[in-house]
C-alpha positions as a printed NumPy array, in Angstrom:
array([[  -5.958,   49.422, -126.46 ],
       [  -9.402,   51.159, -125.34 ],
       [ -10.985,   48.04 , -126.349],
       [  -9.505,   45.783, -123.753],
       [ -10.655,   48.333, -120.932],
       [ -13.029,   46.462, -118.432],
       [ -15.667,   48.465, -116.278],
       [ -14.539,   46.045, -113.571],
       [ -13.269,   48.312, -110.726],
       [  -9.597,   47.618, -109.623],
       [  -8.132,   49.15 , -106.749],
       [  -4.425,   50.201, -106.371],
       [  -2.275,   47.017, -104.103],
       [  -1.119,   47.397, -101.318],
       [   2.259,   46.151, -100.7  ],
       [   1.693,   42.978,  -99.638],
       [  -0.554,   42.488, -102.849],
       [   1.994,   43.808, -105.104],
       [   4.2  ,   41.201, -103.443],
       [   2.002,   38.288, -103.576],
       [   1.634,   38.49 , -107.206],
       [   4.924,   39.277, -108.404],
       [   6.285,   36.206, -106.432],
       [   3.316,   33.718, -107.428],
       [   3.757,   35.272, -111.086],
       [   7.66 ,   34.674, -110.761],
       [   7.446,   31.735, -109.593],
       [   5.22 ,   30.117, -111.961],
       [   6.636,   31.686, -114.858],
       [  10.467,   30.706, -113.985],
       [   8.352,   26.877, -114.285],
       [   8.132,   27.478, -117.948],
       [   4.619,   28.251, -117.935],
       [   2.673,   30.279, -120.301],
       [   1.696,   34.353, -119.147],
       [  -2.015,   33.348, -119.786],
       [  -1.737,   30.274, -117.717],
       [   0.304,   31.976, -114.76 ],
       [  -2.736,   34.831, -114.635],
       [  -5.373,   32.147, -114.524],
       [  -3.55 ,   30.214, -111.726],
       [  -2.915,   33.462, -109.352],
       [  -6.917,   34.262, -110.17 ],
       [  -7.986,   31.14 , -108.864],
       [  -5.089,   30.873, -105.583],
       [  -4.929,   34.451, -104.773],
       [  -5.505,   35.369, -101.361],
       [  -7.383,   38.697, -102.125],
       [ -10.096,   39.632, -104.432],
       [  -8.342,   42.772, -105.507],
       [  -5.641,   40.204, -107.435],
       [  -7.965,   38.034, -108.423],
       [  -9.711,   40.933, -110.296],
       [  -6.86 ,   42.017, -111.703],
       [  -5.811,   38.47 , -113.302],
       [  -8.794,   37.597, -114.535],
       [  -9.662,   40.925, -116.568],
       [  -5.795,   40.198, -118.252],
       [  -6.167,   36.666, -118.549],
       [  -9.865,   37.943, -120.247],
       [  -7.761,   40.144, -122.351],
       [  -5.034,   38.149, -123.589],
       [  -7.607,   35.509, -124.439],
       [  -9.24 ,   38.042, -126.563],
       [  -6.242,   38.246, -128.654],
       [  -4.186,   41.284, -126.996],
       [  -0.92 ,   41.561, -126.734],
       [   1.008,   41.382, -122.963],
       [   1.292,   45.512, -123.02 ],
       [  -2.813,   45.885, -124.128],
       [  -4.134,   43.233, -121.653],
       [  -1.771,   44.752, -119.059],
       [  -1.308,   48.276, -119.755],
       [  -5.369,   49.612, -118.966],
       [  -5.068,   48.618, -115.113],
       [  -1.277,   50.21 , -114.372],
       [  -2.521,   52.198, -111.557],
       [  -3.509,   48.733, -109.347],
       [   0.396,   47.659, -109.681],
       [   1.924,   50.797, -110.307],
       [   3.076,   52.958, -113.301],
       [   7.036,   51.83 , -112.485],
       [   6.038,   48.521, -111.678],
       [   3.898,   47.874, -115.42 ],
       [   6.317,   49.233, -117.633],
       [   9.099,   46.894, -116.471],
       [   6.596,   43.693, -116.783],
       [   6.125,   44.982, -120.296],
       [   9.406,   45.866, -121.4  ],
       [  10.9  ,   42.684, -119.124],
       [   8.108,   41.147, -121.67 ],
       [   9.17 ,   42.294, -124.674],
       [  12.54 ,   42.029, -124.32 ],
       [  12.016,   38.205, -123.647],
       [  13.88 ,   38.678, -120.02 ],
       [  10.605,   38.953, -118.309],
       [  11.895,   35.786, -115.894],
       [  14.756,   38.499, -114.511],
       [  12.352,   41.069, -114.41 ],
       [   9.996,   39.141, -112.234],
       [  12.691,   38.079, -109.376],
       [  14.282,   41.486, -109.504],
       [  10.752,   43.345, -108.528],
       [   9.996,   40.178, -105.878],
       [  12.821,   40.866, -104.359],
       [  12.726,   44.644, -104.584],
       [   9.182,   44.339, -102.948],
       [  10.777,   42.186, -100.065],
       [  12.744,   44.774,  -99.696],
       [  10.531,   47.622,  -99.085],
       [   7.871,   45.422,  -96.67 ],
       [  10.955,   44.467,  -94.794],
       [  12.006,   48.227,  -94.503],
       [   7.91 ,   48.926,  -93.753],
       [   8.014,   46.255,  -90.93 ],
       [  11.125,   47.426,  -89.016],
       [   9.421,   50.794,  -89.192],
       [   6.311,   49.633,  -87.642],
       [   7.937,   47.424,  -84.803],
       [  10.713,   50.396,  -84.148],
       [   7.394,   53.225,  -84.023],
       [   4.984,   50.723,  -82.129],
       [   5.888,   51.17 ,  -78.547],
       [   5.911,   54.932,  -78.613],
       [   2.757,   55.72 ,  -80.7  ],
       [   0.718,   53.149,  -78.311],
       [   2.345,   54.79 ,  -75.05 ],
       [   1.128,   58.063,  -76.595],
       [  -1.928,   57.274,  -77.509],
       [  -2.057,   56.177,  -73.73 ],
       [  -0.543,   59.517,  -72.616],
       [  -3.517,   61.155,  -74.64 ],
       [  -6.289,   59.172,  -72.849],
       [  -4.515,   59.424,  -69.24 ],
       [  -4.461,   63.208,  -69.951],
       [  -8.422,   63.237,  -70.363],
       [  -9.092,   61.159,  -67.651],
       [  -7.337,   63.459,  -65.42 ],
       [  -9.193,   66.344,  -67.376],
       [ -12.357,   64.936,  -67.406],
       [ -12.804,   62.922,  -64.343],
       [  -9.833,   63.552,  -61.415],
       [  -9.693,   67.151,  -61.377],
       [ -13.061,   67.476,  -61.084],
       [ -13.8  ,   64.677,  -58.381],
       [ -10.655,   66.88 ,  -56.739],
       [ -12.788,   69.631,  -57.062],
       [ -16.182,   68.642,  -55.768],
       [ -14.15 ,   66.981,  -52.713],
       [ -15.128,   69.465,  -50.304],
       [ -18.62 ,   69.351,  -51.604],
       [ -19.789,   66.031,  -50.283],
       [ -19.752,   64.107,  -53.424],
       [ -21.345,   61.28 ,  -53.34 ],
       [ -20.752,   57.573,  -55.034],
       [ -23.539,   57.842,  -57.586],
       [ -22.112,   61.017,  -58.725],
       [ -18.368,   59.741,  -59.294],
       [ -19.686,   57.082,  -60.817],
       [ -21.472,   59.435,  -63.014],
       [ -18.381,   61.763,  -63.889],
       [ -16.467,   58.442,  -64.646],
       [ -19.072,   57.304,  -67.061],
       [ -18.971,   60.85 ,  -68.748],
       [ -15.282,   60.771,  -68.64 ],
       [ -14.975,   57.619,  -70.572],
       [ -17.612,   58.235,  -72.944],
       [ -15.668,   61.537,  -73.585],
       [ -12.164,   59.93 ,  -74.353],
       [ -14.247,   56.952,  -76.384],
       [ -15.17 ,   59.955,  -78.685],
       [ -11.647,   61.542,  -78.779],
       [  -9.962,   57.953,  -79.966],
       [ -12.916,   57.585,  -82.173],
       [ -12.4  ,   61.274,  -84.306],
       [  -8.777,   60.572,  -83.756],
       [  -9.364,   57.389,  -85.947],
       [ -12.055,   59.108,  -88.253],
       [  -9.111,   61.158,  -89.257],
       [  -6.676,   58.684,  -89.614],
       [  -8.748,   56.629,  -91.681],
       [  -9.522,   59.409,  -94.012],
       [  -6.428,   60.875,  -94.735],
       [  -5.814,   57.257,  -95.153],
       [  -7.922,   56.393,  -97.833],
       [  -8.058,   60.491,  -99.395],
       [  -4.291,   60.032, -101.649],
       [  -4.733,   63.762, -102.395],
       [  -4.538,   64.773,  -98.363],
       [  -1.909,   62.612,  -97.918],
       [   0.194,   64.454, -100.515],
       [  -0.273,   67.778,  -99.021],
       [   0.337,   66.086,  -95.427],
       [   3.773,   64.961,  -96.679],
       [   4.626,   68.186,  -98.18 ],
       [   4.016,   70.117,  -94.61 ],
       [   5.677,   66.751,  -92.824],
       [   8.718,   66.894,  -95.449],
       [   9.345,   70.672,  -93.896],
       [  10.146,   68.8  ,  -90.572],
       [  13.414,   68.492,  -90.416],
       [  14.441,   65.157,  -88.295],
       [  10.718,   63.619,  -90.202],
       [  12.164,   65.135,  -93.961],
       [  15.359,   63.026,  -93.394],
       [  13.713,   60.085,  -92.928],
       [  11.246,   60.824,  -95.673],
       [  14.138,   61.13 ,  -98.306],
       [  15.487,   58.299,  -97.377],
       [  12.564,   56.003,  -97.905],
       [  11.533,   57.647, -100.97 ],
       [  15.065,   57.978, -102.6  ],
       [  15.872,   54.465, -101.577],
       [  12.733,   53.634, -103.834],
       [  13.492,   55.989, -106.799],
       [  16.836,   54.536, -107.75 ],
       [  15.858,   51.083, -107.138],
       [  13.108,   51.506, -109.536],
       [  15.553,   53.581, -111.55 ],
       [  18.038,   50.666, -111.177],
       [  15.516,   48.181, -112.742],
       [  14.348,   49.801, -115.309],
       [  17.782,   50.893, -116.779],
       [  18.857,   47.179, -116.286],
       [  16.039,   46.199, -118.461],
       [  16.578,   48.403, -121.483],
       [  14.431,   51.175, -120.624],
       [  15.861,   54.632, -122.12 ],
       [  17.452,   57.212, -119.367],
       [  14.787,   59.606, -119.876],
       [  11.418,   56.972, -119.168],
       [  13.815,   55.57 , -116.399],
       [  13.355,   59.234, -114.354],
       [   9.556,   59.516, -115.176],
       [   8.932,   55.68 , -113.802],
       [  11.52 ,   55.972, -110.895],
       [   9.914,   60.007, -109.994],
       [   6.432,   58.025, -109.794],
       [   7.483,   56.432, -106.492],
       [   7.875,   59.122, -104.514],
       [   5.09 ,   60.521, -103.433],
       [   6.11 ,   64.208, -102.348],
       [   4.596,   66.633, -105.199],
       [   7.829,   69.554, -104.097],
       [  10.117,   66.891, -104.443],
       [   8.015,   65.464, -108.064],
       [   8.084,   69.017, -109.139],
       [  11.881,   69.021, -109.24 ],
       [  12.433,   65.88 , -110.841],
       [   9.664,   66.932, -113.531],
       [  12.317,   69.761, -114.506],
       [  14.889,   66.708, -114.487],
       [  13.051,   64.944, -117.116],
       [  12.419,   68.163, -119.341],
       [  16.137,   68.439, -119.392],
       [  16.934,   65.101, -120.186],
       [  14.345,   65.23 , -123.125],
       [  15.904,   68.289, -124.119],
       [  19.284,   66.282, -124.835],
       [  20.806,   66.824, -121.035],
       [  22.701,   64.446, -119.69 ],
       [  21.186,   62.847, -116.342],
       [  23.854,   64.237, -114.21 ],
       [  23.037,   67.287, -115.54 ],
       [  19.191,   67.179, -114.814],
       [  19.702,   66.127, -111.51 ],
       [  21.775,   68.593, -110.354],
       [  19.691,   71.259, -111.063],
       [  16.86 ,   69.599, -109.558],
       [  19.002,   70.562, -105.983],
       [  18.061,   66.95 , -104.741],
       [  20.523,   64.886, -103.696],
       [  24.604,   65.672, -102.108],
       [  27.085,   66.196, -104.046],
       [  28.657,   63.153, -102.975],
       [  25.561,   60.555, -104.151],
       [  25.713,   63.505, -107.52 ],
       [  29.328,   62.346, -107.869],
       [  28.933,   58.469, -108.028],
       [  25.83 ,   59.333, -110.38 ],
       [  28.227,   60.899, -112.789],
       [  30.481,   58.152, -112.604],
       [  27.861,   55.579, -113.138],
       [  27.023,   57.635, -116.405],
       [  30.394,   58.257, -117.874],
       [  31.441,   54.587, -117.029],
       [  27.879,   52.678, -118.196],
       [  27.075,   51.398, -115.044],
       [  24.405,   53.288, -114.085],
       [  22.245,   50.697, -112.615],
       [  24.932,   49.049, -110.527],
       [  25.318,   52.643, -109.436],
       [  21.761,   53.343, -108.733],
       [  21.526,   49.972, -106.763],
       [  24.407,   51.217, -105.031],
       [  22.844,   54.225, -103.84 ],
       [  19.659,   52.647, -103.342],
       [  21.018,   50.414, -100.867],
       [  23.004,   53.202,  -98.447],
       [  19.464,   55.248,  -98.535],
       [  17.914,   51.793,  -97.524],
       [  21.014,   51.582,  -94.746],
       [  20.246,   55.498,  -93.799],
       [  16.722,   54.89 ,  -93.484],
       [  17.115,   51.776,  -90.696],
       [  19.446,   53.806,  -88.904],
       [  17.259,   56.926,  -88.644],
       [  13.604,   55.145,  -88.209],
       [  15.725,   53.241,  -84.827],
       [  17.316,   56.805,  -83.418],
       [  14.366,   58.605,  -84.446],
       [  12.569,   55.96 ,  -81.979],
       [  14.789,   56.405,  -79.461],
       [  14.148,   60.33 ,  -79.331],
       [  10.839,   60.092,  -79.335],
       [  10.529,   57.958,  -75.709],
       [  12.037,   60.5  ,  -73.897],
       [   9.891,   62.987,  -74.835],
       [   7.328,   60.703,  -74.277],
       [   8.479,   60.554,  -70.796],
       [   8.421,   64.318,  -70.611],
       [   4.633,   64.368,  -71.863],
       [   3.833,   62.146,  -69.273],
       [   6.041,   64.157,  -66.82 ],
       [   3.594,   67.119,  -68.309],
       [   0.284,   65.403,  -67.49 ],
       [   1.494,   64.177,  -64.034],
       [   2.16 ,   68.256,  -62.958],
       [  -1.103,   69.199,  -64.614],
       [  -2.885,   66.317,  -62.174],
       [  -1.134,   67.278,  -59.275],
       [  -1.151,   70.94 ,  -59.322],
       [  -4.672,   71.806,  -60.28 ],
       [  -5.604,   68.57 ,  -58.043],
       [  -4.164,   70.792,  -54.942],
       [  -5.164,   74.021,  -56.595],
       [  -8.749,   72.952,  -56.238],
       [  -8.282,   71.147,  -53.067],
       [  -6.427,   74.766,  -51.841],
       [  -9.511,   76.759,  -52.911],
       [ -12.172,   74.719,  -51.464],
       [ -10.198,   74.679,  -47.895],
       [ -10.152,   78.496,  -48.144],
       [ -13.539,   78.612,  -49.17 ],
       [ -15.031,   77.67 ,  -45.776],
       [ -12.88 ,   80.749,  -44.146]])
């Protein structure tokens, strides 16, 4: 398998990636044609280079005489652990048509969850990142034009502080997006950012819900296409990206390869209710499990919708009450200053 490892660097996809391939690669392949022919046609009509990459070192591979799970199995961190192991075992099993439309659609899924999120979290993130620059105006450049009133100030000089003053607040957005940017791109930060933010409790609700709708969808495919209980957990556990929350399920998976049964495991990993624990064991008893885990999937995805759209709602009228904040600060240390410099010539 070393053998058909290229040096060519392939990043991980983003979401909209992962989704542009698994529908062009559905697509094609539900037209009958070959797996070798499908990569080469995404490589050449691919809207990004990272897929392009990606295709082409396969294609390369599978021309070289490897099988689907060598060419593919080298570059599973671009598409995902979960995500690799169904293509190859929707491969092997010769149901790899199935396989395709069930992760397209899954991946709809999830952008369409992303998207809400973003539109529903839009308004109040700009309106406080304009509360944050409003504040250091104030700070940098009313106050102290309040100040300097009884001085005589003159227009070169206010023109001065409000150059400062906005040269100031450029440099706060700029570190602000510094930051962003690098915790970002830095995977490691953003799993120990996750684990503080997953101590929040309104934020760790609407955490699980995104990241538990994920795990038993995955789980949910991979069952449905053969996979064993056991590799299920570890590919479905890869999704979430929470090491506390990991940590648990790794004990999950030790007990299930220790001959536990899945209800079992997952109970002690202290998880999930007891009423989502109860339709688990039903699922298990009756053979249904991935009916159940789409099940459950779905009323997480429900959960999630609800919460991102309250959790919006909250947020504004605190927003209003940060403003509320800044407009006091302006106002009293505007007259405070204004106070102090009418005493001053007493």
């Amino acid at each position: 398998m070393n053998n058909f490892k290229s040096n060519i660097n392939i990043e991980i996809f983003s979401l909209k990636e992962k989704w542009e391939f698994f529908n062009s690669f559905y697509l094609l392949y539900a037209s009958n044609m070959p797996i070798i022919d499908c990569f080469k046609s995404i490589m050449k009509s691919a809207s990004k280079k990272n897929i392009k990459k990606f295709c082409g070192v396969v294609s390369k591979n599978i021309e070289k005489g490897a099988s689907f799970r060598e060419a593919v199995l080298p570059y599973s961190h671009a598409i995902g652990k979960a995500y690799t192991m169904l293509l190859i075992t929707g491969e092997e099993s010769g149901s790899l048509d199935n396989t395709l439309n069930e992760i397209e659609n899954n991946l709809s899924k999830e952008e369409e969850i992303l998207n809400n999120m973003i539109s529903s979290l839009t308004y109040p993130v700009c309106v406080f990142l304009l509360a944050i620059g409003v504040f250091f105006f104030c700070k940098f450049f009313l106050l102290k034009v309040f100040a300097s009133f009884q001085d005589n100030i003159s227009q070169q000089e206010v023109i001065n502080l409000l150059i400062i003053a906005c040269i100031k607040i450029a440099i706060i957005y700029i570190f602000l997006g510094i930051i962003a940017f690098y915790v970002y791109l830095n995977k490691q930060i953003q799993r120990k950012f996750l684990d503080i933010v997953y101590t929040i409790p309104l934020i760790s609700n609407i955490l699980k819900d995104y990241y538990f709708k994920n795990f038993f969808s995955v789980f949910s495919l991979a069952y449905k296409a053969g996979i064993p209980v056991y590799e299920a957990l570890n590919l479905s556990s890869s999704v979430i990206g929470i090491p506390s929350v990991n940590k648990s399920l790794k004990k999950s998976e030790k007990m299930i390869s220790g001959g536990c049964k899945l209800i079992q495991a997952l109970t002690v990993a202290g998880l999930f209710p007891g009423n989502i624990l109860s339709q688990i064991a039903s699922g298990e008893e009756a053979g249904t499990l991935d009916k159940t885990m789409n099940n459950i999937s779905q009323r997480y995805e429900k959960s999630f919708d609800v919460k991102v759209k309250t959790a919006a709602k909250v947020i504004e009228p605190i927003l209003m009450i940060f403003i509320g904040f800044i407009v006091f600060y302006v106002v009293y240390n505007g007259y405070k200053g204004y106070y102090e410099g009418i005493m001053s010539m007493f």
